[in-house]
C-alpha positions as CSV (number, residue, x, y, z in Angstrom):
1,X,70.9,48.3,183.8
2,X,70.3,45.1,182.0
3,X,72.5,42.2,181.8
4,X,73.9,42.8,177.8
5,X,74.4,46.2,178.5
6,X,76.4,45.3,181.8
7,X,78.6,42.8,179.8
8,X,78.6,45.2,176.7
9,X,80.0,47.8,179.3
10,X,82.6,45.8,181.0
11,X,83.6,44.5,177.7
12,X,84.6,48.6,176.8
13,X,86.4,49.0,179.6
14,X,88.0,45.7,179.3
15,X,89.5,47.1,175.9
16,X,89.9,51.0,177.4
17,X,92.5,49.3,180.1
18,X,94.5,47.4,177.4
19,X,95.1,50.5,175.1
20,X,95.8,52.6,178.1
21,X,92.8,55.0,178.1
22,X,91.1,56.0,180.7
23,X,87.5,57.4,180.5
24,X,84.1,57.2,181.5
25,X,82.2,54.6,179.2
26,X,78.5,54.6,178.3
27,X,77.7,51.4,176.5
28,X,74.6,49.9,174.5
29,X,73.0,47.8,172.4
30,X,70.8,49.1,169.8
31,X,68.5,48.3,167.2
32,X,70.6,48.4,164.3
33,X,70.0,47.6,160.6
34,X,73.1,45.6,160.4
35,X,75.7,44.5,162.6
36,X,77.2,47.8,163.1
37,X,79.0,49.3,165.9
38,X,80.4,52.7,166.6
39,X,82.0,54.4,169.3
40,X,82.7,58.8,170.0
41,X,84.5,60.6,171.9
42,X,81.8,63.2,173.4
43,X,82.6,65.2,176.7
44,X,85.0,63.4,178.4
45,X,83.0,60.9,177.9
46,X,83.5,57.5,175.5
47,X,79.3,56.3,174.3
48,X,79.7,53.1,172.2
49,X,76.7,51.9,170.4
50,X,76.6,48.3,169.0
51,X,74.1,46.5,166.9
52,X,72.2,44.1,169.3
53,X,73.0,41.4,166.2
54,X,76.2,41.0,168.7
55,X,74.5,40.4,171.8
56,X,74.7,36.3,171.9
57,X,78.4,36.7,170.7
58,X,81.1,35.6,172.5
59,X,83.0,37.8,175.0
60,X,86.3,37.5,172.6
61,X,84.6,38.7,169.8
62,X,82.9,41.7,171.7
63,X,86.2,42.4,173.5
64,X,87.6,42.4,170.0
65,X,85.1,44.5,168.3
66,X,85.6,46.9,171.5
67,X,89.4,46.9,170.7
68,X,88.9,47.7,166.8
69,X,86.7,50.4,167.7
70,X,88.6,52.1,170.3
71,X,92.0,51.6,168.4
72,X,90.4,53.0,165.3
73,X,89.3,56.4,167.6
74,X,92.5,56.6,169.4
75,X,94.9,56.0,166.8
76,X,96.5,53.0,168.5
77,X,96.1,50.2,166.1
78,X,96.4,46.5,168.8
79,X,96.4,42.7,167.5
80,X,95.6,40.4,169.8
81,X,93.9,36.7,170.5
82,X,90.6,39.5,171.2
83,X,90.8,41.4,167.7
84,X,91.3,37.9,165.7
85,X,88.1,36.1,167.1
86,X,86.5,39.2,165.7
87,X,88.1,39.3,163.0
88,X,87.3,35.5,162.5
89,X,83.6,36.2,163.3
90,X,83.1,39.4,161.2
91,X,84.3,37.4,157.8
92,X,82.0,34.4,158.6
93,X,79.6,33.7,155.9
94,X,77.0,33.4,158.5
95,X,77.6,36.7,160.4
96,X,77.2,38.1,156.4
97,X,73.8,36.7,156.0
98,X,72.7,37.4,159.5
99,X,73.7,41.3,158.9
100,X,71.7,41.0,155.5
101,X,68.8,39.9,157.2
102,X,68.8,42.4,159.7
103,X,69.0,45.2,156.6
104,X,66.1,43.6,155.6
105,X,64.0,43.5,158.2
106,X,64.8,47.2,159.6
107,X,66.4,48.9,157.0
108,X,64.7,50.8,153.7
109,X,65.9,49.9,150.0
110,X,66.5,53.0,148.2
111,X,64.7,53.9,145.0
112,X,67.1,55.0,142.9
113,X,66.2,56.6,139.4
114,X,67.1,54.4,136.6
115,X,67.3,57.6,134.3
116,X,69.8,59.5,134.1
117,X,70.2,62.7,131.9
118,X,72.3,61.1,129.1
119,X,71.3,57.0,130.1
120,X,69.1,55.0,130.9
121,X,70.0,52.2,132.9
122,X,67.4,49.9,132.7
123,X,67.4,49.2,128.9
124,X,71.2,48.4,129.6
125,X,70.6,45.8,131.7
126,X,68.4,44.5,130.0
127,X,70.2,44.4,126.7
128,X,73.4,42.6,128.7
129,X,70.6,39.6,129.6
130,X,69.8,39.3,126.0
131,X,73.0,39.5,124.8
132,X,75.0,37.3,127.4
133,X,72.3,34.3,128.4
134,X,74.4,31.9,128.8
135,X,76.8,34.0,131.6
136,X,74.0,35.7,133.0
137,X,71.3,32.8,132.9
138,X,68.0,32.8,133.9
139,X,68.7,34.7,137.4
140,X,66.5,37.5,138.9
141,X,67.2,40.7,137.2
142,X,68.2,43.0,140.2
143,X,66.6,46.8,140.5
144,X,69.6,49.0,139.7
145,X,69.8,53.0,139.8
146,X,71.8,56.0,139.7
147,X,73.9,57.1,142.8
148,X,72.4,60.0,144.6
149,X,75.6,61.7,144.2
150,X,78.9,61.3,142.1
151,X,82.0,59.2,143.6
152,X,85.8,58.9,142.7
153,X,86.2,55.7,144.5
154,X,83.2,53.4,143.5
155,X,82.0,52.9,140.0
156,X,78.7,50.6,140.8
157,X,77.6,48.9,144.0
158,X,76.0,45.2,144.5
159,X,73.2,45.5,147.4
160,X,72.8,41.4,148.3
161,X,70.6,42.1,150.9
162,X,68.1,43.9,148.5
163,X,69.2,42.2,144.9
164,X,69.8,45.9,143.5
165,X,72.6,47.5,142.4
166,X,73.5,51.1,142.1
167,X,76.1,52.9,139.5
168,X,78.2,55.9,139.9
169,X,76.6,59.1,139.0
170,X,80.0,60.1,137.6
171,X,79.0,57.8,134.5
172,X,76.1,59.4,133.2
173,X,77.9,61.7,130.9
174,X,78.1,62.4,127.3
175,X,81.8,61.6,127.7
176,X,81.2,58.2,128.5
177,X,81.2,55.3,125.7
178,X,78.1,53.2,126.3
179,X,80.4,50.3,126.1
180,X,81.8,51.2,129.2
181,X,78.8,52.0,131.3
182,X,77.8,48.4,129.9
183,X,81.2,46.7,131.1
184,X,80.4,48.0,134.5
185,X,76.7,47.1,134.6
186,X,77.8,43.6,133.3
187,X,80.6,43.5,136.2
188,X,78.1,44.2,138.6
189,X,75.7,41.6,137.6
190,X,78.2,39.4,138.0
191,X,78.2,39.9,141.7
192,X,74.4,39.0,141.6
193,X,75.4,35.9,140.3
194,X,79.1,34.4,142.2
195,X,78.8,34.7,145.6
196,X,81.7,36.1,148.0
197,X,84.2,33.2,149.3
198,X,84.6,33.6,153.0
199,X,87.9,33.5,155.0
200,X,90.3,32.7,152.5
201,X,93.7,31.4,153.7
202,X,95.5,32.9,157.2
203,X,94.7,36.4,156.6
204,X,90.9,35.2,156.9
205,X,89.6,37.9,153.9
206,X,86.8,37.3,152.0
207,X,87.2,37.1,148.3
208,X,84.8,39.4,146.2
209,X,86.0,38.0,142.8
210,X,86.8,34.3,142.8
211,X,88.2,33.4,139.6
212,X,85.0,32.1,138.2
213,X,84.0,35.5,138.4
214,X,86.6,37.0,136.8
215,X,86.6,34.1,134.1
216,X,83.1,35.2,133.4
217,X,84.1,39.0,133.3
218,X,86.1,38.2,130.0
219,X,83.2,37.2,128.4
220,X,82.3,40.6,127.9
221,X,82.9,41.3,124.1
222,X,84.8,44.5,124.7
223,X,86.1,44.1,128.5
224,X,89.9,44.9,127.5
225,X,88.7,48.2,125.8
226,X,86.7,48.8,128.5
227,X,89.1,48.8,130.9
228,X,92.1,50.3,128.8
229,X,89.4,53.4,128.5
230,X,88.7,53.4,132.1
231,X,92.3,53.1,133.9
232,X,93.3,55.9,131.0
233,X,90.2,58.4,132.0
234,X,88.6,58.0,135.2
């Protein structure tokens, strides 16, 4: 066995002893795109895979990370000096960029289909650079598509790692004022443009929409409508 794996694997059990559990562990690093982790529960037997984007981190942090994972699985939630270094490390700026990099170099961009059966979203973004220049500036227009499928949760997606964004099937519907579609194209290009503001206070969270952001989300000539329509219909 190599030496990661070893320390990977003491790491798991490390974390299995201190949430009371006591199984066999498997333990690896793998090729990920992205530092993700996961860990099941398969024949007696506990295989945790981890993205080798963690292998120079620091025992706390994997210890942590081991912790998070195992207390997600088992339903035992633990807070300790171990899950806050992770914590701490997962909502660096530089762990964000070093996991963007990694989607880059192994994972695949999706090409999402900018036509939809009742919009088109490519003439829409386009339209919300002519219109707002001086929010929107002279930045790269991002690729942006149609979802693959619809969602209640997210309305549109910002893909840093691949400058492309991705609305919500759910939008491409008759029913839909193209005001609105544009309010949450315009929102989303707004997250091509402010970036996210790391570890924020005690509570270490990352702040998606500074107020700069949010100022600059006004500007949209209809916003309030927007949103009125959308809290009222979706």
């Amino acid at each position: 066995m190599e030496k990661n794996s070893e320390k990977l694997l003491e790491v798991f059990y490390s974390a299995e002893a201190m949430l009371g559990k006591n199984f066999f562990v498997q333990a690896s690093f793998e090729k990920y795109a992205g530092l993700k982790a996961k860990v099941e529960l398969k024949d007696g037997k506990i295989i945790a895979k981890v993205s080798d984007g963690f292998e120079n981190a620091e025992r706390e942090v994997l210890v942590g990370l081991a912790l998070t994972l195992l207390g997600g699985m088992f339903r035992k939630k633990i807070e300790n000096a171990y899950t806050k270094a992770y914590k701490e490390f997962s909502t660096r700026e530089s762990s964000s960029e070093y996991h963007d990099t990694l989607r880059k170099l192994r994972g695949h961009k999706k090409n999402l289909d900018p036509k939809g059966k009742y919009y088109n979203l490519t003439p829409i973004r386009d339209t919300l650079f002519i219109l707002y220049p001086h929010v929107l500036g002279e930045m790269p227009k991002p690729d942006i598509g149609w979802s693959e499928k619809k969602s209640k949760r997210v309305l549109g997606f910002h893909d840093g790692a691949f400058n492309a964004i991705t609305i919500n099937r759910i939008l491409d519907s008759e029913r839909i004022p193209l005001y609105v579609l544009q309010h949450v194209v315009f929102h989303e290009l707004l997250h091509c443009k402010h970036k996210v503001l790391f570890q924020r206070g005690e509570s270490m969270r990352r702040t998606v929409h500074p107020k700069a952001f949010k100022d600059d989300e006004k500007k949209f000539a209809l916003a309030e409508k927007a949103e009125d329509w959308i809290q009222r219909n979706l």
